[in-house]
N, C-alpha and C positions, 0 to 999 in steps of 0.2 A: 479704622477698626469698627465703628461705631456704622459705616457703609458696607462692609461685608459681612455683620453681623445682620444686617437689615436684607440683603442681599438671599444670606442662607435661610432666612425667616422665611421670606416671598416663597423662596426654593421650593421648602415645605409645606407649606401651605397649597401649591400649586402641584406637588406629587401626591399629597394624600390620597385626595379622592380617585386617584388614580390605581392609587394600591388597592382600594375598597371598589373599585368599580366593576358594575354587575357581568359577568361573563355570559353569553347566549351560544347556548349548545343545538343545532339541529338533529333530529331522533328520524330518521324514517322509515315508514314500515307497510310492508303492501297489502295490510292487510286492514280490511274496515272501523271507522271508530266504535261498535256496537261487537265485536268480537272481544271473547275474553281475552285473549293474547292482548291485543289492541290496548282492553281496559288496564289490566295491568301493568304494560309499559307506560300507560297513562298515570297511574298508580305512584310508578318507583318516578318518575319525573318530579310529579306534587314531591314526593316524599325527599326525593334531593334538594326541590328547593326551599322547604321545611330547614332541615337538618341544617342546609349551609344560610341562614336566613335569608336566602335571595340573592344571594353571594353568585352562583351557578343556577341559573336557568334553564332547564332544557323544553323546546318544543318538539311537541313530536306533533307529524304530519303522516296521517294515516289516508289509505286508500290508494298506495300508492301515487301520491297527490306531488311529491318532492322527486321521488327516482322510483322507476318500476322494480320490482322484488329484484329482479339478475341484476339491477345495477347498482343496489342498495350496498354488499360488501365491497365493491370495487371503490366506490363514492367514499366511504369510511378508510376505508384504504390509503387514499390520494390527500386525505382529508378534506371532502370538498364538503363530506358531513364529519362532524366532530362523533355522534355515536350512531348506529342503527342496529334493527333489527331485521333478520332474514328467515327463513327454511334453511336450517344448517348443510341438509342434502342438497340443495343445489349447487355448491359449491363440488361437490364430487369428480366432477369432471375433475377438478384440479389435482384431487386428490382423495385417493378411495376410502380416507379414513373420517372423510366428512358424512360419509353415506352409511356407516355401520350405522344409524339408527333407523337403515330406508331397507335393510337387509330382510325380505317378505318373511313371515313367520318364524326367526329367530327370537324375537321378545314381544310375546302378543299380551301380556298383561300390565298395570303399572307398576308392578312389584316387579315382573321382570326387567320391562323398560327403563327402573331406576338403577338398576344392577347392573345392565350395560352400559348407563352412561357412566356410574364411577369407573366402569372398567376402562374408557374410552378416554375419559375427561384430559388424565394428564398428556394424553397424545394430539387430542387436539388444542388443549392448550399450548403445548408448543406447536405446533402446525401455524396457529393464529399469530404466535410470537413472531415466529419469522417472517409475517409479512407485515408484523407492525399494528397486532388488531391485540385486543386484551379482553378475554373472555368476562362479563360481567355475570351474565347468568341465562339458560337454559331452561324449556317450558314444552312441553310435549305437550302435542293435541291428541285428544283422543283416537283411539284404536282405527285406523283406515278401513274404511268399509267400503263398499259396493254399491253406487248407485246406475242403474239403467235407467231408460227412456221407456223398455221394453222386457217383459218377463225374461227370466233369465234360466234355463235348467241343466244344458247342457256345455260341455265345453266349444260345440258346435256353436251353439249361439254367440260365440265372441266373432269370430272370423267373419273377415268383412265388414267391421264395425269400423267405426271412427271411435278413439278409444284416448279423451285425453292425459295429456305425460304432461308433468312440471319439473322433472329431474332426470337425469338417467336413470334410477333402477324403475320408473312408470313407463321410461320408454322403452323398457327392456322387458319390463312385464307385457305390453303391447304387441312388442313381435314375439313372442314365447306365444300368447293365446291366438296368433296370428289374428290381430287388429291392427288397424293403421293409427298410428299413434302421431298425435295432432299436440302440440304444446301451445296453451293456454295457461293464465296466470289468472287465480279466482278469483281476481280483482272484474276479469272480462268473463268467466265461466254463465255466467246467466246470460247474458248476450250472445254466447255461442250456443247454449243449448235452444234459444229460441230461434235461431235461424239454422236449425238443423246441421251445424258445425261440428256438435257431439254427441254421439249416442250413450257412451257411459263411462264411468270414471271409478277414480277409489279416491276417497278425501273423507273429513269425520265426519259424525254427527253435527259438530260444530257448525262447520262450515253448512253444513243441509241448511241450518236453520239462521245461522246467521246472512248469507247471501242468498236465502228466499229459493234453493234451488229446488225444494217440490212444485213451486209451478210449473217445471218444466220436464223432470222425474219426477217417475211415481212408484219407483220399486228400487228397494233397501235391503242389503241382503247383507248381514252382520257377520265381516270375516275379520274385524279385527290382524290386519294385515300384520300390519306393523303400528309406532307410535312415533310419528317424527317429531323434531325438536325443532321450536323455534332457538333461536341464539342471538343475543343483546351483546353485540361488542361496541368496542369505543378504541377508537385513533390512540394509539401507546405517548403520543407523542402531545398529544392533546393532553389524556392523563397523567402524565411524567410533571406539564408544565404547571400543574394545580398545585396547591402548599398541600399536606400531609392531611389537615384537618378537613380539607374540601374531597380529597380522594377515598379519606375512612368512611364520610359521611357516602358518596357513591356506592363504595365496597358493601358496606350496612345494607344500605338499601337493594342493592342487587340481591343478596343476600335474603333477605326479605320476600324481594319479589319472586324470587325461585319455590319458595318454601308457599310462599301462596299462588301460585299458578299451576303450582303441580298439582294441591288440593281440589284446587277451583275445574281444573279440566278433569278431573277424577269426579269429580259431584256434578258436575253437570252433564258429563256425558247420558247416562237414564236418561235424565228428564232431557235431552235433548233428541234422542231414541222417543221419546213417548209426543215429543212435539211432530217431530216430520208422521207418524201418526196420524195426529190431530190434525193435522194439515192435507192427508187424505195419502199421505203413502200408504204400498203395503209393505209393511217391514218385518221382517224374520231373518230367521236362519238358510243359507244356502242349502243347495241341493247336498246329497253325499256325493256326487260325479264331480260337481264341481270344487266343492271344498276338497277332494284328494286331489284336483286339477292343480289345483292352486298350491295345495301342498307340495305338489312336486316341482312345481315351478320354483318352489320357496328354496327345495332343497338344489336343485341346479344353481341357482341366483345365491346362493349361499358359497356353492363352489366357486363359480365364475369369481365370485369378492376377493376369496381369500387366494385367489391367484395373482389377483390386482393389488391386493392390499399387499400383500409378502408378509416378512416375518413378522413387521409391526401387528399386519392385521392380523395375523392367527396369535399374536401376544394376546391382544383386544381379545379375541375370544376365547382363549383360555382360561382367560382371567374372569370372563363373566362367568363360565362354566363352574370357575370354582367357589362363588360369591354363594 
């Protein structure tokens, strides 16, 4: 008695630390450590392993440094990363309800762009369910704008360009202004514009100022396109295996970081406008030929969706209509 009681003691002793022992999560994301995206998912990491005291660790590896942005959902997927962050529109191809935030001039403000996404949310939550991903929280960058190599006035001046695309609807905007459309990931966009790989693009202010690309543009032309969405998901299966108190502490914090990244790209955006600037762009407002150019592209590219998307997607937009 007196040996199986010594027996179950060891037992113990030799599971504890095992129950308490520290879990390591990989985060990755293609987008630079000094972006605010970037900072904030750096943010909700600290702030998990805060919460759970060191219980769950998550590293994130920014720059693309772990899996390039297309390969970053797949990875999460498979679980070869426990969580990451992507551009929720590249996923579109799979299915057209990932790109209602890449829909051209449907939600050009952040008050609109927050209305489509409740509208949207619970459709792509289930979309992500079925493949096994769990939506933790969503972060838009600011307004897509217009950057050239080259002044820009007329809708003439798109054709013939090299025009880079990171999703379907950039590369559909591409052939509509008849430019050839070149896919590039902003992790490499300054190493294409410097070897004349690209002439112009649509990406935020953010990105102008975070990957330095006025040295290689010099003209900003503020069309506020659209407002895509980064999206922080995490392995279902990863999450499921966490006790309740590690997964509340995750939920919190996601939570959290939604509610300050939407801030934080709303307030930065100006002062990001006022930096490429100071950095020797010239930045303004489009022509009127081209801002109705673009308009009508918006509103074609808005039809094409909602033939792709079906009944879900004209749900999605009816619903923002009415918000």
């Amino acid at each position: 008695m007196k040996k199986l009681v010594l027996v179950l003691a060891c037992a113990s002793t030799l599971t504890a630390p095992l129950a308490f022992a520290q879990a390591k999560w990989d985060l990755p994301t293609g987008y630079a450590t000094n972006t605010f995206q970037t900072e904030n998912v750096q943010q909700f990491a600290d702030d998990v392993g805060k919460a759970t005291a060191g219980k769950l660790k998550i590293t994130v590896h920014a720059g693309a440094s772990l899996y390039k942005m297309p390969e970053i959902k797949r990875a999460v997927q498979t679980g070869q990363a426990q969580i990451g962050e992507f551009i929720l529109s590249s996923a579109s191809n799979e299915n057209a309800l990932f790109g209602v935030d890449s829909i051209p001039f449907l939600a050009t403000s952040y008050g609109a762009a927050k209305k489509l996404y409740i509208a949207s949310k619970p459709a792509t939550e289930k979309l992500l369910a079925e493949q096994g991903l769990k939506l933790l929280f969503s972060v838009p960058w600011p307004g897509q704008s217009l950057y050239s190599t080259k002044p820009m006035k007329t809708m003439d001046d798109f054709k013939g360009t090299k025009m880079r695309a990171y999703n379907p609807a950039t590369t559909r905007i591409a052939q509509l202004v008849k430019a050839q459309p070149v896919t590039i990931q902003l992790a490499e966009l300054g190493q294409a514009l410097a070897t004349g790989a690209v002439d112009n693009f649509l990406t935020s202010s953010a990105s102008g100022i975070d990957s330095k690309l006025y040295e290689q543009t010099k003209h900003f032309y503020i069309v506020s396109a659209w407002l895509p969405r980064n999206a922080t998901v995490v392995n279902k299966k990863a999450f499921d295996a966490l006790d309740k108190a590690t997964q509340d502490a995750i939920v919190g914090a996601a939570n959290a970081a939604e509610e300050r990244g939407w801030a934080a790209s709303r307030t930065k955006d100006a002062a990001y406008i006022k930096d490429l600037g100071k950095n020797g762009m010239v930045t303004g407002l489009p022509t009127d030929e081209i801002r109705d150019g673009l308009n009508k592209i918006g509103a074609t590219m808005t039809e094409e969706w909602l033939k792709t998307a079906g009944p879900e997607g004209k749900a999605i937009i009816d619903a923002y209509h009415k918000l």
